[in-house]
BABAMI-770312 format. One record per residue (C-alpha): x, y, z; residue in one letter. Coordinates in steps of 0.25 Angstrom, whole numbers. Example, Ala and Ser with C-alpha at 12.3 -4.5 7.8 and 13.67 -1.06 7.14 Angstrom:
REM residues 2
+-------+-------+-------+---------+
:    xx :    yy :    zz : residuo :
+-------+-------+-------+---------+
:    49 :   -18 :    31 :       A :
:    55 :    -4 :    29 :       S :
+-------+-------+-------+---------+
REM end
This chain:
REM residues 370
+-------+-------+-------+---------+
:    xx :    yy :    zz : residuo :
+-------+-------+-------+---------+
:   352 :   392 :   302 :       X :
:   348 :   400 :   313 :       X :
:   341 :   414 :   305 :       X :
:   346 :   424 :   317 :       X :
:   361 :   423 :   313 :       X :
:   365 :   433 :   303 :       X :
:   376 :   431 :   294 :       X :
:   385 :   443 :   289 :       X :
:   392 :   441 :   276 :       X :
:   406 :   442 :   276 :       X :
:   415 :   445 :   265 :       X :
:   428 :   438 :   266 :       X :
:   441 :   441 :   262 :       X :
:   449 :   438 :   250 :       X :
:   459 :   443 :   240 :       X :
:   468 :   455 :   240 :       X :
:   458 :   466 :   243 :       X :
:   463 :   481 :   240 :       X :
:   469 :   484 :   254 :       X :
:   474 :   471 :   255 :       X :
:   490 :   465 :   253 :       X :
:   493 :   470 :   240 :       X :
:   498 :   485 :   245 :       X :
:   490 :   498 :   242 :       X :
:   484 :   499 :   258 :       X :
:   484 :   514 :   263 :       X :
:   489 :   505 :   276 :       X :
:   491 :   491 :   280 :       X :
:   494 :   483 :   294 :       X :
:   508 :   480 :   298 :       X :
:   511 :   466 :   303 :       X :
:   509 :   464 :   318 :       X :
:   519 :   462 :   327 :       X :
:   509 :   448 :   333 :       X :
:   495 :   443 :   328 :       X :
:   487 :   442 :   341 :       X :
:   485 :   448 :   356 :       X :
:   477 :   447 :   366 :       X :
:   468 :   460 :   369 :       X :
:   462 :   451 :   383 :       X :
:   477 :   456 :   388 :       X :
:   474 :   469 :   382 :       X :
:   484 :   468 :   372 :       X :
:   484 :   476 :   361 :       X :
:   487 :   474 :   344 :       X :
:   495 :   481 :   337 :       X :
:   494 :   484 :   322 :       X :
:   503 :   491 :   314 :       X :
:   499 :   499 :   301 :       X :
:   505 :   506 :   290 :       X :
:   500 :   517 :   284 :       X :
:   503 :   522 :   268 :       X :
:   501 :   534 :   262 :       X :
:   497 :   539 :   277 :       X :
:   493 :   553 :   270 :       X :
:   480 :   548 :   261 :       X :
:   475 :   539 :   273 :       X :
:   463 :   547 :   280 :       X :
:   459 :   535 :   291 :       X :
:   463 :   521 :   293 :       X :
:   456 :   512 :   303 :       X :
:   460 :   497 :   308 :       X :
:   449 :   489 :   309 :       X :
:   449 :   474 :   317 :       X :
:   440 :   463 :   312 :       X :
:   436 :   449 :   315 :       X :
:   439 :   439 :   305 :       X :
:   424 :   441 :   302 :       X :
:   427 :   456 :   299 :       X :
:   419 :   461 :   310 :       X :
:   424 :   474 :   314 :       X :
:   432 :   473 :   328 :       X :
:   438 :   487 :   332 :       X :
:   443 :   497 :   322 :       X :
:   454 :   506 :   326 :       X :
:   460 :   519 :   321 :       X :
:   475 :   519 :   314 :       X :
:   481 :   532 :   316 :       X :
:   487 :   539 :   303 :       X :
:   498 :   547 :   308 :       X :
:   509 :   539 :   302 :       X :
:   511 :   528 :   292 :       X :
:   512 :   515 :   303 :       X :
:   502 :   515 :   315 :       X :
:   499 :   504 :   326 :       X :
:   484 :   502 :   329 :       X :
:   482 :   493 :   342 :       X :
:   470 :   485 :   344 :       X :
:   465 :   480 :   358 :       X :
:   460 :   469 :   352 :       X :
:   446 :   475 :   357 :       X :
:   433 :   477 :   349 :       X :
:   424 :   491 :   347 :       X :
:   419 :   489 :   360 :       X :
:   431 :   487 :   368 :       X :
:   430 :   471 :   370 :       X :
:   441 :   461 :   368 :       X :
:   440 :   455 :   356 :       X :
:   439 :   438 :   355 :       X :
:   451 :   431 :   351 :       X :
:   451 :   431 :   336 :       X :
:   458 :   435 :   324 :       X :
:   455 :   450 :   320 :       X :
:   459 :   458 :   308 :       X :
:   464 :   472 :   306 :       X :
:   458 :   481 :   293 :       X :
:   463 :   495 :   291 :       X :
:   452 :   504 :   283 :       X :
:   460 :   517 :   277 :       X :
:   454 :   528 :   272 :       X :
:   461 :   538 :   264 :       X :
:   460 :   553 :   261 :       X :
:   450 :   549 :   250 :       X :
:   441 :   544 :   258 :       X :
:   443 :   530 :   252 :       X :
:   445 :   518 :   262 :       X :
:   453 :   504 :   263 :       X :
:   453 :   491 :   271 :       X :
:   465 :   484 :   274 :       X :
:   461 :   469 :   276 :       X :
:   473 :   459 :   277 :       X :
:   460 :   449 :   277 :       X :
:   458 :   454 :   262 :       X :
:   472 :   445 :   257 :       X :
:   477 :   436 :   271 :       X :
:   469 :   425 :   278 :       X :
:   464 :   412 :   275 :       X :
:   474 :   404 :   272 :       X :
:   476 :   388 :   276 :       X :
:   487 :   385 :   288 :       X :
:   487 :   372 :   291 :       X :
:   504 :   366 :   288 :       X :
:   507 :   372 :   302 :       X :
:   513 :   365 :   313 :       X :
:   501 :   357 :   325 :       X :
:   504 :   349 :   336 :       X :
:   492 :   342 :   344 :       X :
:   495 :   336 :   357 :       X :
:   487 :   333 :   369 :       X :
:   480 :   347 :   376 :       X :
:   486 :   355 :   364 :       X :
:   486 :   356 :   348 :       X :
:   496 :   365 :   344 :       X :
:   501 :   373 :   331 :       X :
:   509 :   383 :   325 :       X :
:   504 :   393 :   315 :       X :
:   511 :   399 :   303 :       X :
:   501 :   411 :   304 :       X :
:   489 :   416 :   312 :       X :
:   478 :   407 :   307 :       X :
:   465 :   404 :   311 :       X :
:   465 :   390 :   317 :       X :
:   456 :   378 :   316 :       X :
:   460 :   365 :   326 :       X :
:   450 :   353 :   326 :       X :
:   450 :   338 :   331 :       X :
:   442 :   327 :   327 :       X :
:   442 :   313 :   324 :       X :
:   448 :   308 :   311 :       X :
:   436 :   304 :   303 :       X :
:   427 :   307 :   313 :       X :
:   423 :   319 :   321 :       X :
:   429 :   334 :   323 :       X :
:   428 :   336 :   338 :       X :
:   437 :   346 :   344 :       X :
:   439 :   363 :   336 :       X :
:   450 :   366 :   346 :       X :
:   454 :   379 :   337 :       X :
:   441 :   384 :   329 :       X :
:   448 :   394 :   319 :       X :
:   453 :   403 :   329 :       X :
:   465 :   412 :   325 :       X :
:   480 :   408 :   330 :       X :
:   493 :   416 :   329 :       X :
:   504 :   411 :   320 :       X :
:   513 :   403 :   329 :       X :
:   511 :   392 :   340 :       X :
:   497 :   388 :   343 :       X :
:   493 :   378 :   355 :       X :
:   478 :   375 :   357 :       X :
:   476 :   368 :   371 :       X :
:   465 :   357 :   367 :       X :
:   460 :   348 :   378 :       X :
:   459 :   335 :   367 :       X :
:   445 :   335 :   369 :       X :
:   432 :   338 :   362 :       X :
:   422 :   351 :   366 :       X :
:   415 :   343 :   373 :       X :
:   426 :   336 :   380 :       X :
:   420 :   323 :   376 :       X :
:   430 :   317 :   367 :       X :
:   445 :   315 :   369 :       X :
:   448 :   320 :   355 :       X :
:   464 :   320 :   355 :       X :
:   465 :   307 :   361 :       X :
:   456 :   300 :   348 :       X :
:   468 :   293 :   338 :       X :
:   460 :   298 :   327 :       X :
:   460 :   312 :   332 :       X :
:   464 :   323 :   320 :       X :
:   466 :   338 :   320 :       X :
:   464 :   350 :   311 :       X :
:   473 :   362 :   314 :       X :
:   471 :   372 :   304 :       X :
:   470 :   387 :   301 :       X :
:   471 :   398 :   290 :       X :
:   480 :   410 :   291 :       X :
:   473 :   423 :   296 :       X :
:   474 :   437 :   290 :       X :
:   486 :   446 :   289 :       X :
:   485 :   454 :   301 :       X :
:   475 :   446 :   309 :       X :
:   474 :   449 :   324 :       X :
:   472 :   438 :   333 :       X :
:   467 :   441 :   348 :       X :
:   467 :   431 :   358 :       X :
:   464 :   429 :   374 :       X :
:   449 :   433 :   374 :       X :
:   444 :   420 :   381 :       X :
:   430 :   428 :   384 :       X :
:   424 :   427 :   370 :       X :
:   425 :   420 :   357 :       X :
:   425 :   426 :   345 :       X :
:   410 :   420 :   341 :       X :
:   405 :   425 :   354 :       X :
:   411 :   441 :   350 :       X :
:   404 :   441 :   336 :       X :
:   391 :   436 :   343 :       X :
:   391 :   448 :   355 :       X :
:   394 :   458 :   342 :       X :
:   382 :   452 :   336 :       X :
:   392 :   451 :   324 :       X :
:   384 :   445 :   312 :       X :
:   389 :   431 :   307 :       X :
:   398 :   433 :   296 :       X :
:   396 :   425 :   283 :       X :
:   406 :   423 :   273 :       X :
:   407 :   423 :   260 :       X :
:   412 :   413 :   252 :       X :
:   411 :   417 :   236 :       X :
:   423 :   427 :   242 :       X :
:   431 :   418 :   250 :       X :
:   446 :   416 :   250 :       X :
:   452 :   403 :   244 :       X :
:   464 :   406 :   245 :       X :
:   478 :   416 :   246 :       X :
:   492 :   415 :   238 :       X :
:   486 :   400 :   234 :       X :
:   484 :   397 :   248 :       X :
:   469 :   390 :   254 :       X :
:   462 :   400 :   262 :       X :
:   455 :   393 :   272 :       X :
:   438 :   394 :   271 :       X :
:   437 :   395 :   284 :       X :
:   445 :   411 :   280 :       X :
:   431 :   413 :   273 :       X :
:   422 :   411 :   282 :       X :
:   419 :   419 :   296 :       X :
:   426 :   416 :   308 :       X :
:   415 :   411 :   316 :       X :
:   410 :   403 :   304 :       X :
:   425 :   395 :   306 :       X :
:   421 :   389 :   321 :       X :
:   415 :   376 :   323 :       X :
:   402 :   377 :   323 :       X :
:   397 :   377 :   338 :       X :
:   385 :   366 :   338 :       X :
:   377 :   359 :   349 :       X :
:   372 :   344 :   349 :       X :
:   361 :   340 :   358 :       X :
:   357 :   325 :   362 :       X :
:   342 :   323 :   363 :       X :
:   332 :   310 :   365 :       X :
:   323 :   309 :   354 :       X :
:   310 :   306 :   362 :       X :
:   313 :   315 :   374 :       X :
:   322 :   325 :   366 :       X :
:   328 :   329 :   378 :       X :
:   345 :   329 :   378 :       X :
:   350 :   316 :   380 :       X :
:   364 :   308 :   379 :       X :
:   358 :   293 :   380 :       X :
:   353 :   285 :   372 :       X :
:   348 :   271 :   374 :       X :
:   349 :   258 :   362 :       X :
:   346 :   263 :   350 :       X :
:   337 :   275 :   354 :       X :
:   339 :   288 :   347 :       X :
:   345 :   303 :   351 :       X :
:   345 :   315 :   343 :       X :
:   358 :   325 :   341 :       X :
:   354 :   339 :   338 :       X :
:   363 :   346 :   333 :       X :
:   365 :   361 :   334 :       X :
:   371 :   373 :   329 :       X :
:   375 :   387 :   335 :       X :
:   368 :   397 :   326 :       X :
:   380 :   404 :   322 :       X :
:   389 :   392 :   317 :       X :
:   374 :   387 :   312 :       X :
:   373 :   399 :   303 :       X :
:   387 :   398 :   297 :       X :
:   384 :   383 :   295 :       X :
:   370 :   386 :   287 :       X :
:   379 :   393 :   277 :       X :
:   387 :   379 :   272 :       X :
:   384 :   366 :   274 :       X :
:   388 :   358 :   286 :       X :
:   388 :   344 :   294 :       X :
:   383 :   338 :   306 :       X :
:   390 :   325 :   308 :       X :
:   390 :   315 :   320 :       X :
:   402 :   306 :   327 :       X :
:   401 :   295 :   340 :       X :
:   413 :   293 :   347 :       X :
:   421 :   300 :   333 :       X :
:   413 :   291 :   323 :       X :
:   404 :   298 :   312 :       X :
:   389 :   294 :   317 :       X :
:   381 :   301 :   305 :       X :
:   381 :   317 :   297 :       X :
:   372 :   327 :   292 :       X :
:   379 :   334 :   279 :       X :
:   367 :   342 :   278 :       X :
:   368 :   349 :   291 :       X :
:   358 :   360 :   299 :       X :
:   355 :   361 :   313 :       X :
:   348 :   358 :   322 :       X :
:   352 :   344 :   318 :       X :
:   344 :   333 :   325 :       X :
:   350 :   319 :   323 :       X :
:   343 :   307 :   329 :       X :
:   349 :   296 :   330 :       X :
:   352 :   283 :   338 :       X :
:   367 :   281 :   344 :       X :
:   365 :   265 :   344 :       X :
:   361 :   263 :   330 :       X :
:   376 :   268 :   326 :       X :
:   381 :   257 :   331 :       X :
:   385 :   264 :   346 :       X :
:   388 :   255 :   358 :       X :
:   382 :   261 :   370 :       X :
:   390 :   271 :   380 :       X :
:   395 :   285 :   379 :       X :
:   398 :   291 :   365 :       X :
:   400 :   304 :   360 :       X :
:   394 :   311 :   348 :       X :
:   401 :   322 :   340 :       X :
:   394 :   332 :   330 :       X :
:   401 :   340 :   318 :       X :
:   394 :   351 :   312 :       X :
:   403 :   353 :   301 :       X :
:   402 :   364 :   293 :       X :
:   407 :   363 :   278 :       X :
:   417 :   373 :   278 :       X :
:   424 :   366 :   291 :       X :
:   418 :   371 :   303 :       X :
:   414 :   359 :   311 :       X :
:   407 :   360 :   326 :       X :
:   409 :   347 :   334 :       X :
:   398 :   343 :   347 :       X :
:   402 :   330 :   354 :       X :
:   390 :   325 :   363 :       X :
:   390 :   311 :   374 :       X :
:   380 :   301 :   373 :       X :
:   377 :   289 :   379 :       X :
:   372 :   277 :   371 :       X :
:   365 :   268 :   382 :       X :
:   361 :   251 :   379 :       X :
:   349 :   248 :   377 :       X :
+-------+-------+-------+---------+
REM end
């Protein structure tokens, strides 16, 4: 694990918490006339808010957060009447655009008394399983109709065999109609993955929070990249207080873990000759090569906290594992001595982690006679 990262603990959410569903809020978030908007065309969101008992309440506040509950913008809620309308730009603290994602809107009131409250449809909503919903893959497009906003996951791989394509890595979606344009190819453009009769897909998601925000339209920066440039901590969950479930419905575990621990896990895969150690994608006969594989520190510090994988496939057929994984991983290994005729063949790599997170690298290589 690399020592430089720091993890932030995070406290998720579960249960009815005082403030929540059950009544008794000194004000609570209308619902919104659309769930998502695109601040790159400088629109604006509207959220509507009612105010009880107007007389006791000394300030109320609306705070937007990150799914990871890092503080966004926190706008003022003016107090003159028992409904107001705050508007949010779908800018930070300072003034940038934020990246496409879902936010969430807290209030904090504070009474006369001095005494303060938070307002967190995150507290009792979220989490749980979507997956009986209407998909539809065809060529250059996998398409889908959602129930409810939801955090989506889209994967293809091989029956049996490898995953090799995340065309939707838990991003947020809008109830309604969804098209993905998806060339059919991997990453790494090396394997016609849609056109293989084994081909499977997994096109899932879990609902989001009531009163979830959705921007979208930032094409300039991911939402890993915005933690990173804040210098945001990594957040850690914590899973003696993680949701299972809501109204006897499965909460999704993905719900319990931070957003960026959901992704794939971003790894690298390098070729080398043994002797020489320099990068390579020959080999002759029955000599040998070596695969390092490689993680990103971040997805390598979320994947230290569980155990994970590292599995091998050529040309989609399982080649060899390492349940026990860590990186760097070196395997040495000759191509021949698995029974592989000579020519062009390609190798895919998992990482997979053991709560689903699973990275895929497919590299070429050439196996040359004798």
């Amino acid at each position: 694990m690399n020592k430089g990262v720091l993890l932030l603990s995070l406290v998720l959410l579960g249960g009815t918490a005082a403030g929540g569903n059950e009544g008794g809020e000194s004000a609570r978030i209308l619902p919104f006339t659309r769930t998502s908007f695109a601040p790159v065309r400088s629109e604006v969101f509207e959220i509507p808010l009612s105010i009880s008992d107007i007389e006791k309440v000394a300030d109320i506040s609306l705070e937007i957060r990150t799914g990871d509950d890092d503080l966004i913008r926190r706008l003022s809620v003016p107090i003159n009447d028992d409904e107001a309308v705050v508007q949010w730009d779908g800018r930070d603290e300072e003034n940038r655009i934020v990246p496409d994602e879902a936010y969430h809107p807290v209030l904090v009131v504070e009474d006369k008394s001095g005494k303060t409250q938070r307002i967190d449809a995150r507290d009792y909503s979220g989490g749980e399983e979507v997956y009986h919903f209407e998909k539809n893959v065809r060529q250059g497009e996998i398409s889908y109709t959602l129930p409810v906003p939801a955090r989506v996951l889209v994967r293809a791989g091989i029956k049996n065999g490898p995953m090799l394509a995340t065309v939707v890595d838990w991003e947020p979606r809008t109830r309604g109609f969804h098209a993905e344009r998806w060339s059919g190819r991997d990453k790494d453009g090396l394997i016609a993955v849609a056109e293989n009769p084994q081909v499977g897909y997994l096109i899932i998601g879990y609902q989001l929070p009531e009163h979830t925000i959705i921007t979208y339209g930032n094409k300039q920066q991911s939402y890993r990249l915005y933690r990173q440039e804040r210098q945001w901590p990594l957040r850690q969950a914590d899973y003696a207080n993680a949701v299972l479930e809501r109204s006897g419905k499965l909460v999704r575990p993905e719900f319990n873990t931070p957003v960026t621990q959901q992704k794939s896990p971003r790894i690298a895969v390098t070729l080398t000759d043994p002797e020489s150690r320099e990068p390579t994608k020959e080999v002759t006969g029955f000599e040998e090569m070596i695969t390092r594989v490689e993680l990103h520190p971040e997805d390598e510090a979320y994947l230290d906290q569980e155990r994970y994988e590292v599995t091998f496939f050529v040309d989609n057929v399982f080649i060899a594992e390492e349940e026990q994984g860590f990186v760097p991983f070196n395997w040495r290994w000759s191509p021949a001595q698995y029974g592989l005729e000579p020519g062009s063949h390609v190798l895919t790599v998992n990482v997979s982690g053991y709560r689903g997170q699973v990275g895929v690298r497919n590299i070429e290589f050439t196996l040359k006679n004798q």
